[in-house]
N, C-alpha and C positions, 0 to 999 in steps of 0.2 A: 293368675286368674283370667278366666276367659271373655273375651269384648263383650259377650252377653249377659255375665253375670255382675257386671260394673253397679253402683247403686245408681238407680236412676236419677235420684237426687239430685245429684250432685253435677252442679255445671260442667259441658265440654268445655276445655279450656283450645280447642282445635280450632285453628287462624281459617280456618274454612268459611266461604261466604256464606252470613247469615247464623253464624255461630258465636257466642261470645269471647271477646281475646281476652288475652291474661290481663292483670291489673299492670303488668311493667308494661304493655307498649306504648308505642309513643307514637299518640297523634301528630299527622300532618300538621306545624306550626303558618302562622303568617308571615310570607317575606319580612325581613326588613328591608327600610326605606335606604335607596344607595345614597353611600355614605360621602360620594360626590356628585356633584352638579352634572344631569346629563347633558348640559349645554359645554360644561368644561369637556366632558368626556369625547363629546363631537370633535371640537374642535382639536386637539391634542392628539384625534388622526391626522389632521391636516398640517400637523407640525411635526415635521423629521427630527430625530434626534442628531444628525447629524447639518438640521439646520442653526448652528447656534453663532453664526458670524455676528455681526453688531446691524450690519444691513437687511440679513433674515427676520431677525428680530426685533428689530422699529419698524419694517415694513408690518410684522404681522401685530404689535402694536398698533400700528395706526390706524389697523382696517379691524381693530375689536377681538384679535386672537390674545384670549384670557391667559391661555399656556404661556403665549410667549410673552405676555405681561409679568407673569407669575418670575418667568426665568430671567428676566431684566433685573427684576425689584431682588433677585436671588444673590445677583451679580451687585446689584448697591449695596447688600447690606454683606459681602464678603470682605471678610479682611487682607485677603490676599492680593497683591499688588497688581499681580496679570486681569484679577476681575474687576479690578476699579477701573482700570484703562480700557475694558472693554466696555464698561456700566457709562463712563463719561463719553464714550464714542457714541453709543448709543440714544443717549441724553442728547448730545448736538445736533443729531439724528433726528428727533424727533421734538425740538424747542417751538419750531416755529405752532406746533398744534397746541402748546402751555398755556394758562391763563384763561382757559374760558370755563370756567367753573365755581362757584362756591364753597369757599371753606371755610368750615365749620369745627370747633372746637369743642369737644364736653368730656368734661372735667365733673369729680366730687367724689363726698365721701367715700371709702370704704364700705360696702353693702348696699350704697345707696340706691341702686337699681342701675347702674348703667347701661350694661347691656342688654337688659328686659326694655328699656326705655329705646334703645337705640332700636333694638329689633319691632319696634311700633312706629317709630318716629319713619324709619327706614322703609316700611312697607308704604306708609304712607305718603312718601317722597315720590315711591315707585307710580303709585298710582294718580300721583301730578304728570304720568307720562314721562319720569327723567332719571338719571343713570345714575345708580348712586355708587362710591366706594369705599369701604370702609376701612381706616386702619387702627387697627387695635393693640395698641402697645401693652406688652404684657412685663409683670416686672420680673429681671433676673435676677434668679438665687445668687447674695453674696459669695456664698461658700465654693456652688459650684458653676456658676454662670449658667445654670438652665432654666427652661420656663417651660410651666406648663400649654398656654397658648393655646385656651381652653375657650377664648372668644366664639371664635367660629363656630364650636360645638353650642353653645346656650345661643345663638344666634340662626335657628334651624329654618326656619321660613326664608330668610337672608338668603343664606347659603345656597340654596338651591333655587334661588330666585334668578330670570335670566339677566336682566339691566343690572344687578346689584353683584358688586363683587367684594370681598371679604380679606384681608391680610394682616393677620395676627403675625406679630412683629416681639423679639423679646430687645428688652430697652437698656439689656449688655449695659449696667450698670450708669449710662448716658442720665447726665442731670435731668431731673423734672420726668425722669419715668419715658422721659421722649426719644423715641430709637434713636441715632445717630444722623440715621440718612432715610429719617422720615420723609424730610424735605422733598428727595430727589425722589422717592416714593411715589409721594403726590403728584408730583410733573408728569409719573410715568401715568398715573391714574389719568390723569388730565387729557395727556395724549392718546389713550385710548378710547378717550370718548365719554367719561365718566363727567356730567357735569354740575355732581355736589359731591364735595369728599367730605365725609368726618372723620377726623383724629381723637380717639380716645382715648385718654388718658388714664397713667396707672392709677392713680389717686388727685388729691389734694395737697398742698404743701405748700411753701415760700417756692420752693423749687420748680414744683407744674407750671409756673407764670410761661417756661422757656415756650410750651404750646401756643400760646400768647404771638407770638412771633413769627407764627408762620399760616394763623387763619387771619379768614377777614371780620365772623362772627363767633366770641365768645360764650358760651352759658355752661353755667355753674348749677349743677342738680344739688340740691339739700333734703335733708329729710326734716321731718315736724317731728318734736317730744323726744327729740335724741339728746337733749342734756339744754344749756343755755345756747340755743340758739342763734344770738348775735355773736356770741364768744365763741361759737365752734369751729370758726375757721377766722384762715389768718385775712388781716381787713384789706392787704396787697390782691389776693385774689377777687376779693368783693369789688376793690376798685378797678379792677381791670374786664371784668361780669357787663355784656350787653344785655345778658339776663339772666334772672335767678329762678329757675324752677323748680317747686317746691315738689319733688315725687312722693308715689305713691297716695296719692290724697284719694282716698276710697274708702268707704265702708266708715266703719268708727272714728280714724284717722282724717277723713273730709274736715272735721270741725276745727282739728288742729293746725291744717296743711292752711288755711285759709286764714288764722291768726298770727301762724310763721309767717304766711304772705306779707298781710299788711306791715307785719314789723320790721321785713327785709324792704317793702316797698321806701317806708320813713327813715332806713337807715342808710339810703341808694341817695336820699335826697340831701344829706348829712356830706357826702363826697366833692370833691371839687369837679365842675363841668369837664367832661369830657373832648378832646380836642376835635372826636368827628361829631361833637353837636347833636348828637342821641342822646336819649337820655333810656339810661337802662333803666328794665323794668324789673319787679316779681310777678311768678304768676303759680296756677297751682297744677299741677296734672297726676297721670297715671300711664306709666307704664305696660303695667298689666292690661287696664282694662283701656287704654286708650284714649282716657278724659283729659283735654287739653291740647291734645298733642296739634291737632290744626291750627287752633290759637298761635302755638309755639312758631311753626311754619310761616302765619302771616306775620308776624313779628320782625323772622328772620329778614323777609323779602321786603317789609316796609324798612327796617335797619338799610338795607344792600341799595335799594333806592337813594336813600336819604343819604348817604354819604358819596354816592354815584353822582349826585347831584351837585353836595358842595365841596367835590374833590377832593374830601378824606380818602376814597377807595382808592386810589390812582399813587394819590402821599404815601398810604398805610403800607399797600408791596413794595411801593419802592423803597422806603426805611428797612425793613422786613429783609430784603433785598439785599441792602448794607450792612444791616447788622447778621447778616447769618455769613456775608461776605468774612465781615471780620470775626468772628470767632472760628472761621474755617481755617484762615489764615492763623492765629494763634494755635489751633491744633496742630498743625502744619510745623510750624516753627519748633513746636514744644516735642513734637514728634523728631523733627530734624536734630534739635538737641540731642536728645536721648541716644539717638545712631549714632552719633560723632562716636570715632576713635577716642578708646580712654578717657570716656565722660562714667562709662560704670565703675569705674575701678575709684578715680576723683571722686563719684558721688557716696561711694562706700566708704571713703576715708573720710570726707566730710562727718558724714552720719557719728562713724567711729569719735571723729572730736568733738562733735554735740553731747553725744551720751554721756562721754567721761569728762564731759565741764572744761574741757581743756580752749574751747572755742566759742563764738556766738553764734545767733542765726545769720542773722544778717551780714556778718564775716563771709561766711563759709558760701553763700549766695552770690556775692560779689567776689569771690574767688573761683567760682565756676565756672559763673559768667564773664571771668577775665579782666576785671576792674580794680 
């Protein structure tokens, strides 16, 4: 049929300007937002890949290069023996700039809003003018030791914030959900300039206490009308709590969040005194909407005074200090175990006379270890 005899009707379907397109094409969409920090992106020109000596990288450490913070803390948490020796050079490298920072702790339930909280608490930190970092322990699969390490992603304002930096960490099976080599984490945080870190935690448990051990302020997020309340958690973590923050208290939930308050306040008082002379509190907040969260702050910094004062802060790292000393040294040992010549073969035979009744525990223990 000839172009003139077309039914007029019927739409030009011709990409021609000012003509209608077909229904399949596909409008011009909206960028996405990049998916990294253009502050990291900056600087990670300024980092050779072939700058990776232990001295390249405490230098660019200490003067705020994220990358080569990223690649330090990369190096702590390998299991490989040539990168710890590099990770501890690095460390000595960089000790003298450790210790000028706040560390903070938050711990709780399962859903309880952690990271919605953090990402409020965080921007809010930013805007006291101070560098926050974050480390977010993520838990790993028994089965196959991976993590999803999904912090970073629900933490998007963070993320690409310039003073705040982000390191979702998997907790490779380490008690209490807390990576390994957190610790050395933090230091490297510390020496880049970071001067509030929080440590997040997988969960709640007997076991989260070990996080305990390596801030100087504690807090425990709860939620209102999740079951019985005083019973919901174990009372080792309540008694270790500089404070209890009831999240999400918004909306219908306000009336609740604020009668969990007071019952978690009455039951802080029920505890034996604390040895830095605080007295932890409850209080209520929100994550989402941000109700509380300054409260939370001044809290922190009257806590961080008050034991600054009567020389709990100074006691607290130093125990902290000794005790992460000695269970480093126990891993160490227990490790060294394991490597000795024909300790697997001995500990398979052992196993073999447990199961078949032929021996006891505590026999086969003290024949290992040579007694």
């Amino acid at each position: 049929m000839d172009q003139e005899n077309k039914d007029p009707q019927k739409p030009n379907r011709s990409t021609d300007k000012g003509v209608a397109k077909s229904a399949l094409s596909v409008n011009p969409g909206v960028a996405d937002a990049p998916a990294i920090s253009p502050y990291i992106k900056e600087q990670r020109k300024s980092l050779s890949k072939k700058e990776t000596s232990p001295e390249s990288l405490a230098e660019g450490i200490v003067t705020g290069n994220r990358t080569a913070l990223s690649k330090a803390i990369t190096l702590v948490e390998s299991n490989l023996e040539e990168h710890n020796d590099k990770a501890q050079a690095i460390l000595e490298l960089v000790m003298p700039k450790v210790g000028n920072s706040i560390r903070i702790g938050i711990t709780g339930v399962p859903g309880v809003g952690k990271s919605t909280f953090i990402e409020s608490f965080g921007s809010y930190i930013l805007e006291q003018n101070r560098k926050l970092a974050v480390l977010a322990i993520d838990p790993s699969s028994q089965r196959t030791r991976g993590s999803i390490l999904g912090d970073k992603t629900r933490m998007e304002v963070l993320s690409k914030a310039e003073h705040a930096f982000i390191r979702p960490s998997p907790s490779s099976g380490s008690l209490g959900g807390v990576a390994r080599k957190t610790r050395e984490s933090m230091y490297l945080c510390e020496a880049a300039g970071f001067d509030t870190i929080i440590i997040e935690t997988v969960g709640v448990g007997q076991s989260e206490t070990q996080v305990h051990s390596m801030v100087d302020f504690f807090l425990l997020l709860m939620l209102a009308g999740a079951g019985d309340d005083l019973q919901g958690i174990k009372r080792g973590i309540m008694e270790m709590a500089d404070l209890i923050a009831i999240n999400k208290a918004d909306g219908p939930n306000e009336a609740y969040a604020s009668r969990a308050r007071a019952e978690y306040e009455s039951a802080l008082h029920l505890f034996p005194a604390p040895e830095s002379k605080w007295t932890p509190r409850a209080t209520t907040c929100s994550g989402l909407g941000g109700k509380g969260i300054d409260e939370i702050w001044k809290l922190i910094l009257d806590y961080i005074s008050t034991t600054k004062s009567n020389g709990y802060y100074v006691k607290n790292r130093e125990d902290q200090t000794k005790t992460w000393f000695e269970e480093s040294l126990r891993e160490a040992v227990l490790d060294q175990f394991f490597a000795t010549d024909g300790k697997k073969e001995a500990i398979s035979l052992s196993e073999s006379k447990l199961m078949s009744g032929k021996s006891t525990l505590l026999r086969e223990i003290k024949s290992l270890l040579g007694k």
